[in-house]
N, C-alpha and C positions, 0 to 999 in steps of 0.2 A: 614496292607495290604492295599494297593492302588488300584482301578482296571481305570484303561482310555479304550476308542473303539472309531474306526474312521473309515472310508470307504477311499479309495484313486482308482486314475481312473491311470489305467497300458496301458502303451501304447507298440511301437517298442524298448523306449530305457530302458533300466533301472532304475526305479522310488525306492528311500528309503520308506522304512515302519515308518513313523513318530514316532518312539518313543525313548525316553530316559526315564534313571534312573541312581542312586546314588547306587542302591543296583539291585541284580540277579532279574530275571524277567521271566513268564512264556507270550508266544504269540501266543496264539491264532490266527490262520487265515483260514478264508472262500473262496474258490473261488466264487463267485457271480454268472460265468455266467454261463447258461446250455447246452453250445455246446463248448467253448474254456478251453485248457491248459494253466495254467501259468507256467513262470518257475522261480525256485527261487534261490539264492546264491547270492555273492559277488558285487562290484561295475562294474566286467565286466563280468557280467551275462548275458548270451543270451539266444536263445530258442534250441540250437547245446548243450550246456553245463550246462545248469538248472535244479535242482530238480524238477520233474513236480510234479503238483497238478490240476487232470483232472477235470473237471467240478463239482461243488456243492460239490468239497468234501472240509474236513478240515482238518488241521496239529496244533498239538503245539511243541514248542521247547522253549528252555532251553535258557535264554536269560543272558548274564553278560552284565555288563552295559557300555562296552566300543564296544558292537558287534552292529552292524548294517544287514538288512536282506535288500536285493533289489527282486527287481520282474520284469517281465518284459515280456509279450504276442507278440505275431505273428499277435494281429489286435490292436487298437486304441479304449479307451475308454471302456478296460477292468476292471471291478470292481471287490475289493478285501474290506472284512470285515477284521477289527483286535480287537482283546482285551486283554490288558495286565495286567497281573497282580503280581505286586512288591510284592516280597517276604519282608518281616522284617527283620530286621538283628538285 
């Protein structure tokens, strides 16, 4: 088992959740701030069509290693925690 964690700053456009692997993955993620929604899905995620994730809360999801998660707020310089952690195969 592998675990990695990064912080990444979410702005208006669409920002990747840095992470890859070789093998399935668990991802942990935090909203940071205590008044803004993130929204989350696909490379053309917005804040009309995103999974929100209200303030300080957190989400894990089920990660295979060819998926990628985007994010992406309604202000600039939105902070997001991540932790992942690779399953073993």
């Amino acid at each position: 088992m592998a675990v990695s964690n990064g912080k990444v700053s979410v702005g208006t456009a669409a920002t990747v959740i840095p992470v890859s692997s070789v093998n399935p993955f668990e991802l942990h993620i935090h909203n940071d701030d205590n008044t803004d929604t993130l929204f989350l899905g696909d490379a053309a995620v917005t804040s009309a069509n995103g999974l929100r994730l209200v303030k300080l809360e957190s989400m894990t999801l089920l990660m295979r290693p060819a998926d990628r998660l985007f994010v992406v707020s309604t202000k600039s310089g939105h902070s997001l925690s991540w932790l992942a952690i690779t399953k073993d195969i």
